[in-house]
C-alpha positions in Angstrom: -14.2 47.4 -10.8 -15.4 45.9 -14.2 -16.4 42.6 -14.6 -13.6 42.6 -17.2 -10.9 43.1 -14.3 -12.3 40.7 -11.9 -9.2 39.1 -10.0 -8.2 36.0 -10.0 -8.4 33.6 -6.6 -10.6 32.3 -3.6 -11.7 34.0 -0.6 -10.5 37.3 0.1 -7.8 38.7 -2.1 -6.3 42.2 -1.5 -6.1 44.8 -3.9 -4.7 48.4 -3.8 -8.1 49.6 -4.1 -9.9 47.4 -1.6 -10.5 43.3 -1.4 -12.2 41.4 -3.7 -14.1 38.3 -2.4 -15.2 34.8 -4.3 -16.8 32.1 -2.6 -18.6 28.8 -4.1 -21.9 28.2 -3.2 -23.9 26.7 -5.9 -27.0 25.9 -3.8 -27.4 29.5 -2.7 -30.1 31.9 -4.4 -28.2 35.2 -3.1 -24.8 35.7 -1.2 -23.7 39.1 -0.1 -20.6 39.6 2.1 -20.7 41.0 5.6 -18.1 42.7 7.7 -16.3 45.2 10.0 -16.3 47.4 6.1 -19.6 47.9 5.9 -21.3 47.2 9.1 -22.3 43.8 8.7 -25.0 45.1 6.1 -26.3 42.1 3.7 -27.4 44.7 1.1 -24.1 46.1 1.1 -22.2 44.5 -1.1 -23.9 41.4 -2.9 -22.3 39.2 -4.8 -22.6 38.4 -8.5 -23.6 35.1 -9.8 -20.2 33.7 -12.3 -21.4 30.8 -13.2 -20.7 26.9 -12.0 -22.1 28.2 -8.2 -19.3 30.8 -7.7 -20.3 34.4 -6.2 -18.1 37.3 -6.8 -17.5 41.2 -5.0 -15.2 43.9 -4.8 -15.8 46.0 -2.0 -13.5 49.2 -2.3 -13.6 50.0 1.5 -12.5 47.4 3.0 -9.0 46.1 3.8 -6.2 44.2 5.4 -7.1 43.3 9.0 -11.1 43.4 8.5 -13.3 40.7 9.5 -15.6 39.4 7.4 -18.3 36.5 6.8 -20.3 35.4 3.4 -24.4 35.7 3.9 -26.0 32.4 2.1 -29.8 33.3 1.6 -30.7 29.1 0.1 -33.9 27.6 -0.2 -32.7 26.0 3.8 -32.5 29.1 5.7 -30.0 32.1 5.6 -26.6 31.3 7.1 -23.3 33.3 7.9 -20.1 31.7 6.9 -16.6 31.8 7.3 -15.0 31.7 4.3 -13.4 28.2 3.7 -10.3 29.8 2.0 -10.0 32.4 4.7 -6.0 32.8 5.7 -7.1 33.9 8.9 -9.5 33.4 11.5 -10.3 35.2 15.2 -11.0 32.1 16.3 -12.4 28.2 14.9 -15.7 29.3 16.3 -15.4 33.6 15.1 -14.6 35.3 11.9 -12.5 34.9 8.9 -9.6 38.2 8.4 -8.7 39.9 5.3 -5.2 38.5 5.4 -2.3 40.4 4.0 0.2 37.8 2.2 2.9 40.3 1.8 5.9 39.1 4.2 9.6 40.1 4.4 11.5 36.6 3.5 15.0 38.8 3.5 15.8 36.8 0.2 15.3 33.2 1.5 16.3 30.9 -0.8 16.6 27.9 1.6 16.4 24.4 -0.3 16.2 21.2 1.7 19.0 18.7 2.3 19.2 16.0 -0.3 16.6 13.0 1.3 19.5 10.4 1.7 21.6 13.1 4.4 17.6 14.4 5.6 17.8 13.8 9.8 14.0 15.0 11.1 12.3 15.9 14.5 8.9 15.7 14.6 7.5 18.3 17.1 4.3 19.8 18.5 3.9 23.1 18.4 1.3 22.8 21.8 4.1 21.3 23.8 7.4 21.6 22.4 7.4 24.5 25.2 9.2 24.7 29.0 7.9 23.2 31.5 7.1 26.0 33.6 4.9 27.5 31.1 2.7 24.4 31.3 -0.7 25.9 31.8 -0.3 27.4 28.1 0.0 25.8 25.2 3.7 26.5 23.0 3.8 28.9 20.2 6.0 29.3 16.9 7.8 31.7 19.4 8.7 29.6 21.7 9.9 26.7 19.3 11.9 29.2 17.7 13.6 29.6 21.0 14.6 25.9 20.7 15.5 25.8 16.9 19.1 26.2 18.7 19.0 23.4 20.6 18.0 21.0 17.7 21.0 22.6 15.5 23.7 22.0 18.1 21.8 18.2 17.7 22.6 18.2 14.3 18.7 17.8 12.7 18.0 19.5 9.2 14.4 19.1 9.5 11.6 19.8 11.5 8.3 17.9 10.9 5.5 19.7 12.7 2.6 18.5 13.5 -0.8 19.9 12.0 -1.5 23.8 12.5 -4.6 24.3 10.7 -7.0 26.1 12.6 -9.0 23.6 15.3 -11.3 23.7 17.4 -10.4 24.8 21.2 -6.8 25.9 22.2 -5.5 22.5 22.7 -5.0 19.4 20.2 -2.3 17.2 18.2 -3.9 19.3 15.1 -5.7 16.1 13.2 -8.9 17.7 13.5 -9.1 20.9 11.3 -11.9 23.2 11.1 -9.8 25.8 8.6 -7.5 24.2 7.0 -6.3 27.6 5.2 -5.7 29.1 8.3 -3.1 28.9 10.8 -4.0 28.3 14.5 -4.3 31.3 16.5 -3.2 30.2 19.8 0.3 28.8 18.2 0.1 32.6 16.9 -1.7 32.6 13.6 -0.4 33.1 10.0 2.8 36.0 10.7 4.2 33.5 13.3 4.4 30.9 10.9 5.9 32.5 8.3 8.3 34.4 11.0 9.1 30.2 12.6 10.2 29.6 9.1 12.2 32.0 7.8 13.9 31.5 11.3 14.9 27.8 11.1 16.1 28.4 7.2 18.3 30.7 9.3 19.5 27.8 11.2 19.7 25.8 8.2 16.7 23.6 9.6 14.2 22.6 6.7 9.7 22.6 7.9 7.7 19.7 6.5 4.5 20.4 7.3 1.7 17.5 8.1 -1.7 18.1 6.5 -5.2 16.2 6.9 -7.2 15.9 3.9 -8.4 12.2 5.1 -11.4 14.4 6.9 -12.0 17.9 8.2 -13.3 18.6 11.4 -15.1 16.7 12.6 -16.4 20.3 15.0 -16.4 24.0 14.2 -16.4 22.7 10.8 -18.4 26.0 9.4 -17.5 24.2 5.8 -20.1 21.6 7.2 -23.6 22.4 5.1 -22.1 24.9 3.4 -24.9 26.7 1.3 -27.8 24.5 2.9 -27.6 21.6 0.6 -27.1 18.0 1.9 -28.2 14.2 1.3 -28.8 11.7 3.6 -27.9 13.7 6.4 -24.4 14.1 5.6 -22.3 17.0 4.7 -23.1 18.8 1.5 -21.3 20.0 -1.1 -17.6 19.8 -0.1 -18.0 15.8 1.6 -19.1 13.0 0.3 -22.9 12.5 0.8 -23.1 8.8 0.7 -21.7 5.6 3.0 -18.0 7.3 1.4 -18.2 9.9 4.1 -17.3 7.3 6.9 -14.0 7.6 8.7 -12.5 6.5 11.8 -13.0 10.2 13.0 -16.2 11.1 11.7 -18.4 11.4 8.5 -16.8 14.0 7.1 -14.1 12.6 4.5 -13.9 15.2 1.8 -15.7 14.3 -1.8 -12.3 14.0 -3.9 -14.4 13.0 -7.2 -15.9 16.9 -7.2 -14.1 19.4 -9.0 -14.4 22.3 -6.8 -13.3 19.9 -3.6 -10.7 18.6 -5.0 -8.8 22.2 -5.9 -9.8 23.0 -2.7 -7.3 20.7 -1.2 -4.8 21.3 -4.2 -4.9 24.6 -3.3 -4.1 24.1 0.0 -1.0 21.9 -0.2 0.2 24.7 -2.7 -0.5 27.2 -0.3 1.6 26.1 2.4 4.7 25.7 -0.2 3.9 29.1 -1.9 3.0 31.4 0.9 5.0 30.1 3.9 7.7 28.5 1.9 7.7 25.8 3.9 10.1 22.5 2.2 7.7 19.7 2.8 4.5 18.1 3.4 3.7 15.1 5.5 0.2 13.2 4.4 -1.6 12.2 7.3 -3.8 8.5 6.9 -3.4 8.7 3.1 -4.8 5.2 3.3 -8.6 6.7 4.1 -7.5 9.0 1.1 -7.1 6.1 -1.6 -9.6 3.5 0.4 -12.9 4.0 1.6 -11.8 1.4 5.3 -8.2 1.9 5.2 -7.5 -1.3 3.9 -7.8 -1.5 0.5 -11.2 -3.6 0.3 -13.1 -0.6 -1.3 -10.8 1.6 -3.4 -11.1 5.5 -3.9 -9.5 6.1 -7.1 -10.8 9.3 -7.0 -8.5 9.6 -4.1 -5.9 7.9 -5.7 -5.7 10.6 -8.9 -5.7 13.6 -6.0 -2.5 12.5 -4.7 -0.9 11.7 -8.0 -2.3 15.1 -9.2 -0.7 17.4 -5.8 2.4 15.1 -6.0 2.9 15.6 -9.7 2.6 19.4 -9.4 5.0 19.5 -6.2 7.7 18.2 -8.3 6.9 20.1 -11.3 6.5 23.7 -9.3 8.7 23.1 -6.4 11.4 20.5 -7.7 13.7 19.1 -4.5 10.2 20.0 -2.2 9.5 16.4 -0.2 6.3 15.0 0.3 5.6 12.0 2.7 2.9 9.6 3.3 1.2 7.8 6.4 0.0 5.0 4.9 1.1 2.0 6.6 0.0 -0.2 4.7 3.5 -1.5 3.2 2.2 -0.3 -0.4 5.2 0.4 -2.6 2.8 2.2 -5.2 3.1 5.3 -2.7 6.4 6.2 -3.5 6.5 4.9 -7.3 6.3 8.1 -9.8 2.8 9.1 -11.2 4.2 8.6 -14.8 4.7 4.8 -13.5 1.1 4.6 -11.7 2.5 5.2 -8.7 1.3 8.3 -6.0 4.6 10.0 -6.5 5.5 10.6 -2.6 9.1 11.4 -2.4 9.1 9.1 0.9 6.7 6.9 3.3 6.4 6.0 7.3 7.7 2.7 7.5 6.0 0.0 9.8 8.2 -2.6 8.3 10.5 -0.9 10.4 9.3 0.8 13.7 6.8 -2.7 15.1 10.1 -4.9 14.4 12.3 -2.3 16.1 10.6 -1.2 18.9 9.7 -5.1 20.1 13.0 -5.6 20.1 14.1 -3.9 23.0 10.9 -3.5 24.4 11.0 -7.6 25.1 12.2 -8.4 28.2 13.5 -11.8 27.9 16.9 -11.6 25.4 16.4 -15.0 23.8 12.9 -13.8 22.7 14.8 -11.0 20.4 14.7 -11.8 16.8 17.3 -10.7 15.0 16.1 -12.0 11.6 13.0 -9.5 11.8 15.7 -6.7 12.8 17.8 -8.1 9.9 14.5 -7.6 7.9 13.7 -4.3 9.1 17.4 -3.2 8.7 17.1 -4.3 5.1 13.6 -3.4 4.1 12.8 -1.1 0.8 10.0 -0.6 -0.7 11.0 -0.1 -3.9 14.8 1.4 -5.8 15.5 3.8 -3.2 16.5 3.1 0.0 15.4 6.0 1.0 11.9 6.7 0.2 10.9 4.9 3.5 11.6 7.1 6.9 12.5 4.8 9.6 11.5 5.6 13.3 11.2 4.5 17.0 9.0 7.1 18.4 6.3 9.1 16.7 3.1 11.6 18.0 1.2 8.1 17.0 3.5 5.7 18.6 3.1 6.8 22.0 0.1 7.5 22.8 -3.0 5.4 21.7 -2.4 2.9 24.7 1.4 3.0 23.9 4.0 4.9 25.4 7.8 6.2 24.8 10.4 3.3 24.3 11.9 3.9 27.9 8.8 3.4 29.5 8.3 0.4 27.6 11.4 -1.3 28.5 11.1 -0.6 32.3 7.2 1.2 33.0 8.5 1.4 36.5 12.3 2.7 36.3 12.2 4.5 32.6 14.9 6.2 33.5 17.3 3.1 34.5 20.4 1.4 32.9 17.9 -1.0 31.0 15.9 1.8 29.7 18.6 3.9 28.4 21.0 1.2 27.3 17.7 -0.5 24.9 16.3 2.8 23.5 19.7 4.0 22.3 20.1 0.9 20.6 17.0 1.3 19.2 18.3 5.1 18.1 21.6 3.5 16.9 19.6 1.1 14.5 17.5 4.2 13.1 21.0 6.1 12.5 22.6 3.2 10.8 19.8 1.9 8.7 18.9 2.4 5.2 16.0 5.1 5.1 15.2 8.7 6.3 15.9 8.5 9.9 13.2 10.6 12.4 12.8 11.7 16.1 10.0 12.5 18.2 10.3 15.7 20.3 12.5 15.0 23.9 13.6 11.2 22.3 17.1 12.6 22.5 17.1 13.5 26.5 14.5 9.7 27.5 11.0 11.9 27.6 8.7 9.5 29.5 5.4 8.4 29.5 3.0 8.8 26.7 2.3 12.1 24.2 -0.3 14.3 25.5 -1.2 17.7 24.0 -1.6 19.4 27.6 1.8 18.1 28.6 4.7 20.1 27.8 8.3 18.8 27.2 10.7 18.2 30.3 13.5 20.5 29.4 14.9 19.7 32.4 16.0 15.8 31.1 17.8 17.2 29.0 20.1 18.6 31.6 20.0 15.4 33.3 20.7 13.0 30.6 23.6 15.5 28.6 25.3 11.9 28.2 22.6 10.5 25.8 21.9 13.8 24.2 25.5 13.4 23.0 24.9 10.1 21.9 22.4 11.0 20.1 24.2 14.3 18.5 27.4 11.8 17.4 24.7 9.5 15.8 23.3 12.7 13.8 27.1 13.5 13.3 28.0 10.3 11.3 24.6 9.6 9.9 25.0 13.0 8.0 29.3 12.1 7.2 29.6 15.5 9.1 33.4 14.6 9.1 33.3 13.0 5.8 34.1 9.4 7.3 31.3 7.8 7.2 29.4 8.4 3.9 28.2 4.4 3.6 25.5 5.7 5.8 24.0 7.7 3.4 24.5 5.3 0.7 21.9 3.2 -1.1 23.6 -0.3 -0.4 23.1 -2.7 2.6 24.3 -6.4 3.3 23.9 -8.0 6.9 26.5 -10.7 6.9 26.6 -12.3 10.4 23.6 -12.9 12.1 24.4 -14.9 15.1 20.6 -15.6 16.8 22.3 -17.1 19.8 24.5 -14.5 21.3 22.2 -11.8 19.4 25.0 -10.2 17.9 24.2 -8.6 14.1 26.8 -6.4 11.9 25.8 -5.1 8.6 28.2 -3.1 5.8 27.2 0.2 4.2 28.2 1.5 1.7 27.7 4.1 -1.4 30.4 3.6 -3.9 32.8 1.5 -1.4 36.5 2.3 -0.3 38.1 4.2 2.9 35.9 6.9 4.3 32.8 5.3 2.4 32.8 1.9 3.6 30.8 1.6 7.0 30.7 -1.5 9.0 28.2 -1.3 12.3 27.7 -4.3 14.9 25.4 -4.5 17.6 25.1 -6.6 20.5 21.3 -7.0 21.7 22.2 -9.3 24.3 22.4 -8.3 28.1 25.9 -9.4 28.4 29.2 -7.6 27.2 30.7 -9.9 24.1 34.5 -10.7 24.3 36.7 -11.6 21.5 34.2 -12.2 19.3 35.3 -12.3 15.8 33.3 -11.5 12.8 34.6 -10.6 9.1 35.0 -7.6 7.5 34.4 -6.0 4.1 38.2 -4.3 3.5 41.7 -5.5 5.0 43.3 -3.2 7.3 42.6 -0.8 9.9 39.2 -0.2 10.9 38.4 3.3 13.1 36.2 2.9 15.9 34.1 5.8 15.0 31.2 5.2 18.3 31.0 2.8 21.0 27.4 3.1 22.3 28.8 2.2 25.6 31.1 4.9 26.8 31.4 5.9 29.7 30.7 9.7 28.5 27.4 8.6 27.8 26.5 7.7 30.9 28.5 7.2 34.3 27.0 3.4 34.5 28.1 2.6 31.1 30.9 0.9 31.3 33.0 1.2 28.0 34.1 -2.3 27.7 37.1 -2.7 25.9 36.9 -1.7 21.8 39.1 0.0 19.7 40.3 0.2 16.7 40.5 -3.5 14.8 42.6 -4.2 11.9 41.0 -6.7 9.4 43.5 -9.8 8.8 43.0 -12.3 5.7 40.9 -15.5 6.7 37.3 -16.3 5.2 34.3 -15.3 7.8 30.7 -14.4 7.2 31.4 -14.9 3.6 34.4 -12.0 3.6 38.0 -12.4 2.9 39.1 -10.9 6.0 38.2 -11.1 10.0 38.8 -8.9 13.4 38.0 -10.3 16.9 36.3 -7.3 18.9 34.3 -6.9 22.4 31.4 -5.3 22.4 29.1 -4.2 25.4 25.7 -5.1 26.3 23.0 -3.7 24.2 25.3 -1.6 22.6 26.5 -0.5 18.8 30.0 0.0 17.6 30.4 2.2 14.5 33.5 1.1 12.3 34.9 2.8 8.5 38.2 2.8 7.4 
């Protein structure tokens, strides 16, 4: 092939007449690439210098399904690499695979839910798998197998942990060696692309999390690349200076070189492009834009890379959803790049999930605040209510020394009346506040303990605690307006008008554009004691539907469904409102009222 009709791309790219390789390597004297084609022979098919420290070859014999690695001759030594774009790998330690991108999408055309009626379960791959099957780690198979299960729940979004290739067959996925390629023990690249176009099927959206805080830290082949390093650190695609420092090793990628930074681009586009997938999920985007997390030295370098991927999400993919873990309560994140802002469509909200979950983690009732839950309830970053995903349970809240919300409240009986009465609450206030509400994987049936990749998910709770699992399904129902009752809840408007610190009773009105059907009124009780007659105003005279009582009996045999029913609002001032209705209300439990 000519040098006129070189093709376009990185790494391997198949042709009908062979595969055409490019890597960069600007410190290298001579590349050549190696594989199952042509025996592993160096002189076989060298590479020609382009310019700006890319190498370039077609070799005519080879194709889909060959294995392959670039030889670096460099003024350090001769190395063998795996190609850093490679789409495939036989393993984090072997070799990269001509990868064949064609797949059969059978016309899907999927588009995610608008983000105000977005519902998502965040899920490991490793584990999401049954319980008997524990000495292997899940694959997209067997998640697929449970895409059914989250449906009749009443998700529209899965949020999967990282699947980038890493080292070993067993991790939460934040360290990736191959970031282009998709872990082989899940099942590698045609099992991905298979998982998705199955839960499009189902009408389930994938956001995907990335890492581009740092790579590796082990197996990283990327690590050296073509010989050339300072100070001991990385080379060419890491920073080579004090910058390279991160919590998980020195290996942050160097966002101020060119050739890095589309590295990354090209990834995020990848995942949208190739696998179709309807999101991405930034891991740590604070070590993206900071050097220590904290904002004390700036990476604006950083900074631009975010606003660049963001910016060319919404332009390529418009309706796509990115979301950062910042946690840093930094409303730039989700203010639009034309503004200065990094353009995320959403963040994880700490103003949230710390307030929350030491609410009914706290033993003692009177030591419940219910102005931080007001405050949590309440919380926005910036316009939208919903560029902030709000959450009890998450792969990094427990684990790191924490643990699930039931084995908070009672460590030694997680499975008890205290347990399941306070983490439902907890779920209530998720359902019912302003923000993208978000699961972690077994949340719905009390999974206990604290997240481990070697530990599968008890399928069998699930079974055991059908009551809360309904719960939680007719929490999904009206957070979504499934029955088009209760569309306040995916409005952008909030107003917590009794507050009653005492009795730790709180009631808040949703709402979108207001009236019957829109209108949503939702009081909870985090005391330890049932309420009876208590009054408390309303937004609208007339009747108000009892849409859920936390504390039916269907739930749970031991709760005890104290009296509530429908209430009809009479005139007479209270909380500020025109009209009143005396209701009873259980301990730690939610009642769910629109008109």
């Amino acid at each position: 092939m000519s040098d006129e009709t070189r093709i376009e791309g990185m790494g391997s790219i198949l042709h009908p007449q062979g595969v055409a390789f490019r890597v960069w390597a600007p410190h290298a004297q001579k590349v050549s690439v190696i594989g199952s084609f042509n025996g592993w022979d160096g002189l076989a098919h060298p590479m020609q210098a382009e310019g700006n420290g890319y190498w370039y070859a077609d070799a005519a014999g080879a194709k889909a399904g060959d294995e392959y690695r670039f030889l670096l001759s460099t003024p350090d030594g001769e190395f063998k690499r795996i190609d850093p774009y490679a789409r495939e790998v036989s393993s984090s330690v072997g070799n990269a695979i001509v990868h064949d991108p064609k797949f059969e999408w059978n016309g899907d055309d999927f588009h995610i839910a608008a983000w105000n009626e977005l519902v998502i379960y965040e899920l490991h791959i490793g584990t999401f798998n049954d319980q008997d099957d524990s000495d292997h780690p899940g694959k997209f198979s067997s998640v697929s197998a449970r895409l059914g299960h989250l449906k009749k729940l009443g998700i529209n979004a899965v949020q999967i942990m990282p699947v980038g290739e890493f080292a070993g067959d067993r991790s939460w996925g934040y360290n990736p060696a191959h970031i282009f390629s998709v872990e082989t023990t899940y099942g590698g690249p045609l099992a991905f692309k298979k998982f998705v176009r199955r839960a499009h099927r189902e009408g389930i959206a994938v956001i995907l999390d990335v890492v581009y805080n740092h790579l590796g830290p082990s197996d990283l082949d990327i690590w050296k690349f073509d010989g050339w390093s300072e100070n001991g650190r990385g080379g060419i695609y890491f920073y080579n200076d004090d910058r390279a420092v991160t919590p998980w090793g020195e290996t942050r990628p160097d966002y101020g070189r060119g050739e890095v930074r589309q590295y990354l681009f090209d990834n995020a586009m990848m995942w949208l492009e190739e696998y179709h997938v309807d999101g991405i999920r930034f891991d740590c985007t604070q070590f993206i834009r900071t050097v220590d997390g904290y904002g004390s030295h700036d990476l604006p370098e950083g900074w631009g890379l975010l606003q660049w991927i963001n910016s060319q999400i919404m332009q390529k993919f418009p309706g796509r959803i990115t979301i950062a873990e910042d946690l840093q309560n930094n409303k730039w994140l989700t203010k639009e790049v034309g503004a200065g802002g990094a353009g995320f469509g959403s963040q994880w909200d700490p103003k949230f999930v710390h307030p929350i979950r030491q609410a009914v983690i706290t033993t003692d009732d009177q030591q419940r605040s219910l102005a931080a839950i007001s405050d949590a309830i309440c919380y926005r970053y910036n316009d939208d209510a919903f560029d902030r995903v709000i959450y009890s349970e998450s792969h990094d809240e427990v684990a790191n020394g924490k643990a699930r919300v039931p084995q908070e409240i009672s460590p030694n009986d997680p499975k008890g009346w205290y347990a399941r009465k306070r983490s439902t609450l907890a779920a209530a206030m998720i359902f019912t506040s302003p923000g993208i509400p978000m699961l972690f994987q077994g949340q719905e049936f009390l999974e206990g303990g604290w997240f481990r990749d070697t530990v599968p998910v008890d399928w069998d709770q699930n079974d055991e605690f059908h009551g809360i699992v309904r719960l939680y399904r007719d929490l999904i129902q009206l957070r979504r307006n499934s029955g088009g009752l209760t569309r306040g809840l995916c409005g952008q408007f909030t107003q917590v008008y009794h507050l009653h610190e005492e009795r730790k009773v709180i009631a808040f009105h949703r709402w979108d554009k207001g009236g019957p059907g829109d209108d949503v009124v939702v009081v909870a009780n985090f005391f330890s004691e049932a309420q009876h007659g208590y009054v408390i105003g309303f937004p609208a005279a007339g009747t108000w539907k009892l849409r859920l009582n936390s504390d039916w009996h269907g739930y749970n045999d031991d709760f005890k469904n104290h009296p509530s029913a429908d209430v009809v609002a009479e005139q007479g001032g209270c909380d500020g409102l025109w009209w009143h209705a005396t209701i009873s209300i259980g301990p730690y439990s939610v009642l769910i009222f629109s008109q």
